[in-house]
C-alpha positions in Angstrom: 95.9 89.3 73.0 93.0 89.5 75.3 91.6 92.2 76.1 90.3 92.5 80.3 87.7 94.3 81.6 88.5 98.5 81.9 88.3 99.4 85.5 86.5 102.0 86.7 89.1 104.2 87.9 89.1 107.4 86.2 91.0 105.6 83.4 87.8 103.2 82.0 89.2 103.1 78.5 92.5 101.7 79.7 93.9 98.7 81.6 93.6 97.4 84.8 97.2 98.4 86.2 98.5 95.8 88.3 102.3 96.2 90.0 104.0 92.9 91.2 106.1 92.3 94.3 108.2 90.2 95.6 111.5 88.4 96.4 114.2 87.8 93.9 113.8 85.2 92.0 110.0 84.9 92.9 108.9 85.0 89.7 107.9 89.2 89.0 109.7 89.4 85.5 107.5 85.9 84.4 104.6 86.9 85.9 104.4 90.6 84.6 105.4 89.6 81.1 102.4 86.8 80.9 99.8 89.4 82.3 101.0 92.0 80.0 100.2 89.3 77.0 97.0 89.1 77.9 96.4 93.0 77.8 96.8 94.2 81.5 99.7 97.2 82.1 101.2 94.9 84.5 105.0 96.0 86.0 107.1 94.7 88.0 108.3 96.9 91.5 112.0 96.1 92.8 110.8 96.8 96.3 112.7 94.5 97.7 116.1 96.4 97.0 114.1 99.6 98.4 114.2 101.3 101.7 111.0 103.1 100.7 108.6 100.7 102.3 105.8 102.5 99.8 107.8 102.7 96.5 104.8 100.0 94.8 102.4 103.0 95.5 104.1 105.4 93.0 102.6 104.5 90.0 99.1 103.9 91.3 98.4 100.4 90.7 94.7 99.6 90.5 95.5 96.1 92.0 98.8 95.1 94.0 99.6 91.3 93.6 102.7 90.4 96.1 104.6 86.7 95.0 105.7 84.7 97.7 108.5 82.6 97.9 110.3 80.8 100.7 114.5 80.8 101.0 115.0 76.7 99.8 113.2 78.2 96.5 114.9 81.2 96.3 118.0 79.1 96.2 116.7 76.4 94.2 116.5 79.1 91.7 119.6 81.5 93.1 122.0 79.2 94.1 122.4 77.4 97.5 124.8 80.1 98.6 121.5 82.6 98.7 121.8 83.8 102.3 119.1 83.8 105.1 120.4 87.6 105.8 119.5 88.9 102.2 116.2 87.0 102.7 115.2 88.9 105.4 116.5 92.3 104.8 113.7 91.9 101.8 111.1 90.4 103.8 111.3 93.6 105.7 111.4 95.7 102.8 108.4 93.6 101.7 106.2 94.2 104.4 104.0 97.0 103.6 103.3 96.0 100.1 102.8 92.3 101.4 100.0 93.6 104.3 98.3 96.1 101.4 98.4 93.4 98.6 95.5 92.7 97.2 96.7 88.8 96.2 99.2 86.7 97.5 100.5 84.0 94.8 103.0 81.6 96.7 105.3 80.9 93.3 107.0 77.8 94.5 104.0 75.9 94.5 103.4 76.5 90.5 105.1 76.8 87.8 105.1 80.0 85.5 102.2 78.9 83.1 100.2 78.2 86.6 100.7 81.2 88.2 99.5 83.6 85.5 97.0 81.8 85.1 96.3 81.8 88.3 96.8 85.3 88.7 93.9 86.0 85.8 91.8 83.9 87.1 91.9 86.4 90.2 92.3 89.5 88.6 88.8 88.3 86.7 87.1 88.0 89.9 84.4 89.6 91.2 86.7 90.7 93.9 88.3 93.0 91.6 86.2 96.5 91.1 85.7 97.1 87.3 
């Protein structure tokens, strides 16, 4: 397992802690196991069955990554009978965390092998404090 750089956060000898957001089926459960393989404390936050818009600030993530997905993927992956109501009930409970993300991985443009590596590849960059 690789081991990523310690963040200077008061917590140096640990992790970078990194919540993930998002639709259902957008891909949090995939995303969060991949990144925790590679030695982040990654966790997934069901905001989007939450009325408390801030409920992915309660665990103090060091870096918010917020997985987009539009409605013909959710029910490519759901089911066709997925519903444009349920959609946007989340998209509104989705808001705050999507405007105070840090990334924004749009999931239906790669597959689960892309997108954590994708999401590395950012968490690696220089525009993440360490």
């Amino acid at each position: 397992m690789a081991e990523p750089a310690p963040r200077d956060n008061g917590r140096a000898d640990q992790p970078l802690r990194v919540a993930v957001v998002g639709h259902c089926a957008s891909g949090k459960t995939t995303l969060v196991s991949g990144l925790r393989q590679r030695g982040y404390d990654a966790y997934a936050v069901a905001q989007e069955h939450s009325g408390v818009a801030t409920l992915w600030r309660h665990a103090a993530p060091d870096v918010l990554i917020y997985l987009q997905v539009p409605l013909t993927t959710v029910r490519e992956r759901r089911g066709a009978a997925w519903s444009q109501t349920v959609y946007d009930a989340q998209e509104t409970r989705l808001a705050d965390a999507r405007a105070h993300a840090n990334f924004v991985l749009d999931t239906s443009r790669e597959n689960a092998l892309q997108a954590v590596a994708h999401a590395v590849a950012l968490l690696e960059s220089p525009q993440v404090a360490r």
